[in-house]
N, C-alpha and C positions, 0 to 999 in steps of 0.2 A: 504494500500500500504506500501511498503517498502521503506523507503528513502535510494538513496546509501549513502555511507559513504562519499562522498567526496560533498554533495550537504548539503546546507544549508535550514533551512523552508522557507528564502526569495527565494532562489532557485526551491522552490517548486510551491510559490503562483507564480517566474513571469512565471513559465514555464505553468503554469494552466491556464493564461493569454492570452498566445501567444496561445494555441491551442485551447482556446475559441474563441479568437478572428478568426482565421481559420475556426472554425466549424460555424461561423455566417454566413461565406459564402456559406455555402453546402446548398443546397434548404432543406428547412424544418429543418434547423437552425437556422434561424434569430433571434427566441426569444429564445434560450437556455442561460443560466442562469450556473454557477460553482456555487458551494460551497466548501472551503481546509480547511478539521478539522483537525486539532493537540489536539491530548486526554491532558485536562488537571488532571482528575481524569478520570480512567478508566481502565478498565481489558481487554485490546485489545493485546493478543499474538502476534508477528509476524506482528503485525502494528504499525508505526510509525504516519500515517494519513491515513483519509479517503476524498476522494473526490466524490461529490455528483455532477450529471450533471443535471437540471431540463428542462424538457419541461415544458410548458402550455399543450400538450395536447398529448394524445396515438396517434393521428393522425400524428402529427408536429414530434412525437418522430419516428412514422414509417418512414414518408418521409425521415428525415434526416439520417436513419440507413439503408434505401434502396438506398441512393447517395452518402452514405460514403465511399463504396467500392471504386466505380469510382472515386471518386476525388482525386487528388495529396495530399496525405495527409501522404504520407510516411518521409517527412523530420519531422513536426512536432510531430508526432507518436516516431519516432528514437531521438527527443530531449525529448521527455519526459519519453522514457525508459530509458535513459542516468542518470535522476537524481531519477527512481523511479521504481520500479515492482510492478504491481497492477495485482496478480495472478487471480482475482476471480470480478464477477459483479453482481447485483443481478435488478431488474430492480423493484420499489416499486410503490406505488399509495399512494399519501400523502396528506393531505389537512391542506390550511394556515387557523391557528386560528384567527380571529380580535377580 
């Protein structure tokens, strides 16, 4: 994503915050999970951060992206274009090491 010019990276994580905390409520959100990376070494053109959304599961991840549409989600959508443009998404399958 693109930071605007006029937002801060605290700006970034609390706005990643409030629209997580929104997506908890769309059915098949409840266990969605952020991650906001700021490159500390990295060769990332034209990005300033990436932000990573996780499900538990392709299932929970369908539900929630079939009730996104419908839901009121247009104010928190327009506060987080405000401090950021994320032109591009990619949807991955990841698994945690222990």
């Amino acid at each position: 994503c693109e930071q605007a010019d006029t937002a801060s990276e605290a700006d970034v994580v609390a706005t990643a915050a409030k629209w997580l905390a929104m997506a908890k409520t769309i059915k098949g959100g409840e266990n969605l999970e952020t991650r906001v990376m700021f490159p500390v070494a990295a060769s990332m053109p034209d990005n300033d951060f990436m932000i990573a959304v996780i499900a538990p599961s392709f299932t929970e991840w369908g539900l929630f992206q079939d009730n996104y549409a419908a839901a009121n989600v247009a104010d928190e959508d327009k506060n987080f274009a405000n401090i950021a443009a994320c032109d591009s998404s990619a949807l991955w399958e990841s698994f945690k090491q222990q």
